[in-house]
SEKOL-987690 format. One record per atom (N, C-alpha, C): residue in three letters; x, y, z. Coordinates in steps of 0.1 Angstrom, whole numbers, plus 5000, padded with zeros to 4 digits. Layout:
SEKOL-987690
ALAXYZ/...
***
This chain:
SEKOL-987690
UNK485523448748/UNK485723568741/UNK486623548729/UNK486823438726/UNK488323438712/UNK487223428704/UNK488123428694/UNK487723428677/UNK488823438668/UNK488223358658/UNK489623288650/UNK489623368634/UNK490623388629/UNK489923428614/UNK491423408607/UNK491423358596/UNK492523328587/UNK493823288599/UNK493223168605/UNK494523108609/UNK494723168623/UNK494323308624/UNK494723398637/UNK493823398647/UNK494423328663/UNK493323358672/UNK493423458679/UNK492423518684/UNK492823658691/UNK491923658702/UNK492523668714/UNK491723678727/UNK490123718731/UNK489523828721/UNK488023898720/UNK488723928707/UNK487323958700/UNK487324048690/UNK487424168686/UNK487924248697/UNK488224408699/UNK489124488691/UNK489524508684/UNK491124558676/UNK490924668672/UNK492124738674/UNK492024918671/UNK492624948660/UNK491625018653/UNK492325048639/UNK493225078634/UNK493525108623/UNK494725158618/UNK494425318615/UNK495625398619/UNK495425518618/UNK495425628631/UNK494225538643/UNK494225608655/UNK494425538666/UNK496025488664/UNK496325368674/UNK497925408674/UNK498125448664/UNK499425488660/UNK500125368655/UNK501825328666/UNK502025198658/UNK501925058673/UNK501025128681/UNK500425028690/UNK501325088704/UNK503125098701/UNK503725148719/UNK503125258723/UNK502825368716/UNK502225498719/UNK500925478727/UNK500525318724/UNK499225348739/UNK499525228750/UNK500725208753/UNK501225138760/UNK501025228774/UNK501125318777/UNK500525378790/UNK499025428792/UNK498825388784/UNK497125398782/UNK495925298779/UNK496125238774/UNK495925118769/UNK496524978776/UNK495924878779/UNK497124718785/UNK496724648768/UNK497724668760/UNK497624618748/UNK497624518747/UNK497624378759/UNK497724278760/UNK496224188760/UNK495024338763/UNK494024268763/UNK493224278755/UNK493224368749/UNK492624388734/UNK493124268723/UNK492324258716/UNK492224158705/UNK493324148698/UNK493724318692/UNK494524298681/UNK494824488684/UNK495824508672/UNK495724638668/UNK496524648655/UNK496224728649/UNK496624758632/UNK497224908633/UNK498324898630/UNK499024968624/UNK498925118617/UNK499525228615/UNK499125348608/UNK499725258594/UNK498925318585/UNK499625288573/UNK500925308567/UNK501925168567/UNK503425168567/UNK503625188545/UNK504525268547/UNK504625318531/UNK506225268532/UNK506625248517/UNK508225258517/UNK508625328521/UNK508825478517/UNK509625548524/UNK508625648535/UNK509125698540/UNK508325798550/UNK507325908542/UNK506225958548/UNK505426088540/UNK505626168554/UNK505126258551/UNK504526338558/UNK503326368561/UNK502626378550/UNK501226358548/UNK500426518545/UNK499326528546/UNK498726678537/UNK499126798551/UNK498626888544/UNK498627018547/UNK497727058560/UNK497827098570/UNK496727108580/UNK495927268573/UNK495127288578/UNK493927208585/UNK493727028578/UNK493626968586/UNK493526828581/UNK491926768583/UNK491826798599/UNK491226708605/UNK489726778613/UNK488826778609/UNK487626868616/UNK486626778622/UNK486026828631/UNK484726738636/UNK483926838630/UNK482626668623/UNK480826668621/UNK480026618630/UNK479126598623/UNK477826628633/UNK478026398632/UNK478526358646/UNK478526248647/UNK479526188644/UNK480626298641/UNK481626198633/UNK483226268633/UNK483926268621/UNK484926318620/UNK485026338602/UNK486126448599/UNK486226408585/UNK488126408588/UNK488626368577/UNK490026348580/UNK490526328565/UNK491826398565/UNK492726438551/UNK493926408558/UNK494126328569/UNK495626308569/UNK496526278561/UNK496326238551/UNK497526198540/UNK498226108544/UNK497726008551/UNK498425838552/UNK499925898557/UNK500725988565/UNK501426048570/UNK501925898579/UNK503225878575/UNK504025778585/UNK505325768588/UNK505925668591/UNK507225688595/UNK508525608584/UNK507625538574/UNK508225448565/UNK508225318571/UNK508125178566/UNK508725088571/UNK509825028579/UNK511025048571/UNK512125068574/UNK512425088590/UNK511925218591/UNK511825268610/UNK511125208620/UNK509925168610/UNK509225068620/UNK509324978626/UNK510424878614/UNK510924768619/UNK512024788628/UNK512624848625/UNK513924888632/UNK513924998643/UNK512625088647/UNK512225108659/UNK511325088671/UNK510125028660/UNK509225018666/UNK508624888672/UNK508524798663/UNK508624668668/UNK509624588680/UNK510624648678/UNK511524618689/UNK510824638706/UNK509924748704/UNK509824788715/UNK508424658718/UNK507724678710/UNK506524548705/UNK506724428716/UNK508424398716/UNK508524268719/UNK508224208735/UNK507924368738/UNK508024368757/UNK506124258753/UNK505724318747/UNK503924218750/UNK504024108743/UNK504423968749/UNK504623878740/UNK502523838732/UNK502023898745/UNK500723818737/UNK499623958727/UNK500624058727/UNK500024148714/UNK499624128704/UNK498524108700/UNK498924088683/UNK498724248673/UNK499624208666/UNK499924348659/UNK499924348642/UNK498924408637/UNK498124368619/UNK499124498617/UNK499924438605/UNK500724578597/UNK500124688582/UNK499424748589/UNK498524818574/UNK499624828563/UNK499524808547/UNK500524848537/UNK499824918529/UNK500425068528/UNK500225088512/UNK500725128504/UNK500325188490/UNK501425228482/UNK500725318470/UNK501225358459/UNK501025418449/UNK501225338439/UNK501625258440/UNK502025128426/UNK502325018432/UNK501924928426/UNK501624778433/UNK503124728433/UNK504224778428/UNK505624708434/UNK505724788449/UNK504924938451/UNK505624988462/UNK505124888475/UNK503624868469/UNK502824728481/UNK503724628484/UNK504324588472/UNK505324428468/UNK506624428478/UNK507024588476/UNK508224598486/UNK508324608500/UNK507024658502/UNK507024688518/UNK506324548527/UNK505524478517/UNK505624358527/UNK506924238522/UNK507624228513/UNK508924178517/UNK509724208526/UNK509724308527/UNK510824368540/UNK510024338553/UNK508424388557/UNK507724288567/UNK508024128568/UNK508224098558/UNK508123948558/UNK509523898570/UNK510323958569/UNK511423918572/UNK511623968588/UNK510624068592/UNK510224108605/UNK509723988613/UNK509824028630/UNK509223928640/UNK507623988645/UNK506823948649/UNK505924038660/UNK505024058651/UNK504624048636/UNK503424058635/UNK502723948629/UNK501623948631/UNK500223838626/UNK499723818617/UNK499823988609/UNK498923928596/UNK499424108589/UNK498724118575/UNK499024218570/UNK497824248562/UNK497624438565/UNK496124488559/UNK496424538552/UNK495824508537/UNK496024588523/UNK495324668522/UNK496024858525/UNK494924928522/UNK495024968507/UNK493924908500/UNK493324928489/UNK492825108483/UNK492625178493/UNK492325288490/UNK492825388486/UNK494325368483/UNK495225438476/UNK495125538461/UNK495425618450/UNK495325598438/UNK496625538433/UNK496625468423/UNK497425378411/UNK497525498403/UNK499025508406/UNK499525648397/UNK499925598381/UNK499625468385/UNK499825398366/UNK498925378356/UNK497325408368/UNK495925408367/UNK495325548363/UNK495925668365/UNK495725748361/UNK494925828374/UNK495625768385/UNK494925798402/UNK493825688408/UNK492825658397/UNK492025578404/UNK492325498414/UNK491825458422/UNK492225408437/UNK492125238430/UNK492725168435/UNK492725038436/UNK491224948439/UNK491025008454/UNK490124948455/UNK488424948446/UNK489025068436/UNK487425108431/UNK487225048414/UNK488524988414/UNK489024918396/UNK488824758401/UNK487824688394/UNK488324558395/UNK489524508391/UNK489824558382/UNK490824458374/UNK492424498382/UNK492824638389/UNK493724668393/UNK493524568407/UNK492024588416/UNK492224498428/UNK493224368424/UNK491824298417/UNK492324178415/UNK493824138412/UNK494824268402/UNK495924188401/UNK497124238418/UNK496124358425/UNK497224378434/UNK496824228447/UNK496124228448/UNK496124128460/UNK496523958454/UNK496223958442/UNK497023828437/UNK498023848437/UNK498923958436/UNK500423988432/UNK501223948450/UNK500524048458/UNK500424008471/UNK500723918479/UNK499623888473/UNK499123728483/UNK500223628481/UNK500823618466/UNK501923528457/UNK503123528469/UNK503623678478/UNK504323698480/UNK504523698500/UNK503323708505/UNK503123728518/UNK503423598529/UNK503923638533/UNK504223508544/UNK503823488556/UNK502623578555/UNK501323608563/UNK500223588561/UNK498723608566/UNK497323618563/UNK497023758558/UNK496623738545/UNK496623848540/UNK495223928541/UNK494924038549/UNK493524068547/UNK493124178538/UNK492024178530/UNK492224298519/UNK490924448530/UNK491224578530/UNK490924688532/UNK490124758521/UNK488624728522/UNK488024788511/UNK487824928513/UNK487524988506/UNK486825098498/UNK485225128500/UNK484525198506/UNK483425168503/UNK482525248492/UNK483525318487/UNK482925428480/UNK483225398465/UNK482325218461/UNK482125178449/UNK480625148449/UNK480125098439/UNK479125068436/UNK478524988440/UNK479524838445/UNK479124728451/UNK480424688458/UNK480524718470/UNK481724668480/UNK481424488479/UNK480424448479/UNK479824298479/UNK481024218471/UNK480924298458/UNK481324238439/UNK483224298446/UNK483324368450/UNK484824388453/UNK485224278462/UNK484624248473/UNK484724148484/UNK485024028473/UNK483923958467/UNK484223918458/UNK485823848450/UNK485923958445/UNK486823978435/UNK488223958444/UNK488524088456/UNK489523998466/UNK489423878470/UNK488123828470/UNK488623688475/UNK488723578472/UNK488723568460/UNK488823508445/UNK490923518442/UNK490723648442/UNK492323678443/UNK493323568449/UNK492823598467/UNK493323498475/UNK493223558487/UNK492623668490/UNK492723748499/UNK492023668515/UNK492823648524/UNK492223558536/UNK491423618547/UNK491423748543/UNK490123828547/UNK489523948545/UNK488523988553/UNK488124138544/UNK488224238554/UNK488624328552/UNK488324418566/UNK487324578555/UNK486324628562/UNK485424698560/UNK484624738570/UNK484024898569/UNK484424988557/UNK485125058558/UNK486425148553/UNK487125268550/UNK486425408558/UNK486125468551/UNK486225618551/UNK485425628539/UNK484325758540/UNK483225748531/UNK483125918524/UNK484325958516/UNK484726088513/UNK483726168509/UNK483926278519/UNK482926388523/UNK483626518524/UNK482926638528/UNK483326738526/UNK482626888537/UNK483526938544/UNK483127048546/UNK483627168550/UNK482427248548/UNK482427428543/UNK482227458553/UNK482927608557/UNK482927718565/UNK482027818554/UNK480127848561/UNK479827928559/UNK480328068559/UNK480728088571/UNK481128238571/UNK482328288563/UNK483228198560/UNK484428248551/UNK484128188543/UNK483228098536/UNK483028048523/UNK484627978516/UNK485027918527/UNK485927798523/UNK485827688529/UNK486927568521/UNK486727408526/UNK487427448543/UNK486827348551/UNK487327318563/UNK488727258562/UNK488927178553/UNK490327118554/UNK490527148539/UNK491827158541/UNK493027188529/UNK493127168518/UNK492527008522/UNK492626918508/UNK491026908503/UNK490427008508/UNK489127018501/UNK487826908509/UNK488326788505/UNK488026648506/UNK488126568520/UNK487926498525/UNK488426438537/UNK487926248537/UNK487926218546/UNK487426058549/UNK486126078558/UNK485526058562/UNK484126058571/UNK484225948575/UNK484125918594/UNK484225818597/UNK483025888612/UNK483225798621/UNK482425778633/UNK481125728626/UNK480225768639/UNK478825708647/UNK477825748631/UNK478225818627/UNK477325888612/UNK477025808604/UNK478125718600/UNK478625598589/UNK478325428593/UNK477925458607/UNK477425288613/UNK476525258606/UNK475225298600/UNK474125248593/UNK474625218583/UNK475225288571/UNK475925218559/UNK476725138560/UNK477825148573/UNK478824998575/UNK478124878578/UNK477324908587/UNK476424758586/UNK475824698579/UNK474924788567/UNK474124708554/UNK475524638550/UNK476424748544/UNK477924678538/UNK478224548539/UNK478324548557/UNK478924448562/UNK477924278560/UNK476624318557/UNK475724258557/UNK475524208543/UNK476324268538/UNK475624248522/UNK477024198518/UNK478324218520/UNK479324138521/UNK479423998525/UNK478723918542/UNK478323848544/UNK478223748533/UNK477723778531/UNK476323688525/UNK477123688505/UNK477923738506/UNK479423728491/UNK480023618491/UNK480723628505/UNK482223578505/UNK481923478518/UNK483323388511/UNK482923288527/UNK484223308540/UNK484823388532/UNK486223438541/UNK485723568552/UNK486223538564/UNK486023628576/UNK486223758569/UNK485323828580/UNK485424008576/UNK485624088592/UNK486324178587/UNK486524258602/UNK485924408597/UNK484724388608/UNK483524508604/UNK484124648612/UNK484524708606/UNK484324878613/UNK483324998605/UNK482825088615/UNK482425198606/UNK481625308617/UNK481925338629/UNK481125428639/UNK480825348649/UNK481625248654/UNK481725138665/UNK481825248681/UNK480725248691/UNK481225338702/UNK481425238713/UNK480325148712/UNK479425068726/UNK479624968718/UNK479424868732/UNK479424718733/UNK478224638719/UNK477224728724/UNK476424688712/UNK476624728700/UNK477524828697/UNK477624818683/UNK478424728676/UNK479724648686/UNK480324568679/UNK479224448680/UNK478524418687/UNK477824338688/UNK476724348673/UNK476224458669/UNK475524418660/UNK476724408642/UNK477624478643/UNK478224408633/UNK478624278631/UNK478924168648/UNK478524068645/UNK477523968640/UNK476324028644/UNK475323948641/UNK474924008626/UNK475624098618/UNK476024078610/UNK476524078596/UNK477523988604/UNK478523908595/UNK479723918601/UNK480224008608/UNK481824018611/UNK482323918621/UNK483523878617/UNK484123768629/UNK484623868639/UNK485123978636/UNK485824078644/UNK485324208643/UNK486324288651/UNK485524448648/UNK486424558652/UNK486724618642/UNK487824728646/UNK487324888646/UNK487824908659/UNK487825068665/UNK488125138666/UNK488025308658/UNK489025408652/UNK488725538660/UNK487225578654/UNK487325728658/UNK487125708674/UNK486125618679/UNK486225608692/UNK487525678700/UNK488125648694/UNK489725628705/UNK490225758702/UNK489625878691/UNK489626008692/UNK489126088707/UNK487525998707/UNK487026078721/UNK487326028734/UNK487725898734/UNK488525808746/UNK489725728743/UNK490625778746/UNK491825718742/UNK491925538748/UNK490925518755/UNK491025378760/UNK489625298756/UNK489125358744/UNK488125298741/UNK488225148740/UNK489325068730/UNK489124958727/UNK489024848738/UNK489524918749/UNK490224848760/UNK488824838774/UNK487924958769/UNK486624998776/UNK485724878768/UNK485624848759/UNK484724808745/UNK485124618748/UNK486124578754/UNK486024428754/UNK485724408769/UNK485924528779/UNK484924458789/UNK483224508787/UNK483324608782/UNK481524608779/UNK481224508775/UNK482224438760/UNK481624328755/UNK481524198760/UNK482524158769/UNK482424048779/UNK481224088788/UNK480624188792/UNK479724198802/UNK478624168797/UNK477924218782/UNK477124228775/UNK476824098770/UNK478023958769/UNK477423868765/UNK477323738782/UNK477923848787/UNK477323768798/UNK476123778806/UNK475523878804/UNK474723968805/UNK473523868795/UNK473723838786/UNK472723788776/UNK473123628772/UNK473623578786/UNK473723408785/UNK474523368769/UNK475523448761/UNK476023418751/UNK477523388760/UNK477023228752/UNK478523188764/UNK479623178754/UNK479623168741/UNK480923228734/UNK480223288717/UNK481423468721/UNK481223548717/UNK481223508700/UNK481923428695/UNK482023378680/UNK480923318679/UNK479923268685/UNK478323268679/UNK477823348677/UNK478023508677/UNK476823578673/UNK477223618659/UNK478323568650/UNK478823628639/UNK478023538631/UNK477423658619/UNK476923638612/UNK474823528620/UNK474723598627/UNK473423538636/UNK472623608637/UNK472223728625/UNK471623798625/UNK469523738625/UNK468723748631/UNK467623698630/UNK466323788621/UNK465823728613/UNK464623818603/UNK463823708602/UNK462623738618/UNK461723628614/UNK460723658603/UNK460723768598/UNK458923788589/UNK459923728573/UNK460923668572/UNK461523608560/UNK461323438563/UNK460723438553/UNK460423238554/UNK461723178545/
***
């Protein structure tokens, strides 16, 4: 069941996203965080937010939309509260999401990580706006990617993975472009901004108008993605986008993903990720796949010569 990617081995390929994991202790009574692959972090900012306005967060039809506003605790507290507790699972591995509003605020918060114990690697979320940009998000500017994960990477004393965006024109040509940068892996897809209305009062559902769309709704597009990224870059990708069942991490491996990370799940079962590596240990034992890092990228299209 291991699998390796930028240097990191990780027990299965199971890992809970960033966002609905919290900062990993919060599912220490729920969760044996020791058996899961990995887990990522809420997104750590310099200083603390709070994040948007509720209504935030509404369920669709297969899914979720969400405006939380990257709401956290700051770094700072992380290191100095959270991690500490980290230390009880020596075999955790724990991905530190960063983001920021300007590429020094990225610059500062993984210096101060750097100097931390307990984590593996660090996820650039890209999806931010560049308030120097005029908002545009990072991930959706080549020329801003490119100089934030070079700027990064210069600096990291980690595996740096980049957090795309999917809501460009070609996530492929972005994949690309981070990994050209230096970027040691990819993790995709995000959140696919959507929107919804209350007929009867003829207002937005959430506050901020806007939301992220994630779950079971968004698997068909995260897969072409993931698929059409493949076949870009030669650097590992960690596929998410409506993962429930054993077979769905299974078909983002076959393809392209070395790994697979699990978010809204763990909305409707708080022990999904931890349900999800014995399904997936059963499912490749089940199917004489005697290690799980062969089915990545082993997708089959026989009517293609």
């Amino acid at each position: 069941m291991t699998v390796r990617f930028a240097g990191i081995e990780l027990a299965n390929p199971i890992i809970a996203a960033s966002g609905t994991f919290g900062y990993g202790i919060e599912f220490e009574e729920i969760v044996a965080l020791e058996k899961i692959g990995a887990f990522v972090t809420k997104g750590l900012s310099l200083t603390p937010m709070a994040g948007n306005e509720a209504p935030r967060i509404v369920q669709t039809a297969a899914g979720m939309l969400n405006a939380i506003g990257l709401q956290n605790i700051g770094v700072a507290e992380f290191i100095e509260k959270k991690l500490p507790e980290l230390k009880r699972y020596t075999k955790a591995k724990c991905i530190a999401n960063v983001f920021g509003y300007k590429v020094t605020d990225y610059l500062e918060v993984i210096e101060r990580l750097n100097g931390a114990e307990g984590i593996v690697a660090y996820e650039l979320n890209v999806s931010c706006p560049n308030v120097h940009e005029g908002g545009m998000t990072f991930g959706a500017d080549a020329g801003a990617l490119e100089y934030l994960v070079a700027r990064a990477k210069a600096i990291s004393k980690r595996p740096l993975i980049v957090k795309l965006s999917p809501n460009v024109t070609s996530v492929a040509q972005m994949a690309r472009i981070a990994a050209l940068a230096g970027a040691d892996a990819i993790s995709l897809v995000n959140t696919f901004l959507g929107m919804a209305i209350d007929a009867e009062t003829r207002q937005p559902m959430i506050r901020n108008i806007t939301g992220g769309l994630s779950g079971p709704a968004i698997k068909p597009i995260a897969l072409r993605m993931i698929y059409e990224t493949a076949k870009a870059v030669k650097i590992p990708i960690l596929g998410m986008g409506g993962i429930v069942t054993a077979e769905d991490a299974v078909e983002f491996m076959l393809a392209g993903a070395t790994a697979v990370q699990v978010g809204t799940a763990s909305y409707a079962d708080p022990r999904a990720v931890e349900r999800l590596v014995k399904g997936l240990e059963s499912w490749c034992r089940g199917h004489n796949v005697e290690k799980v890092s062969g089915m990545t990228g082993a997708l089959e299209i026989p009517w293609k010569s």
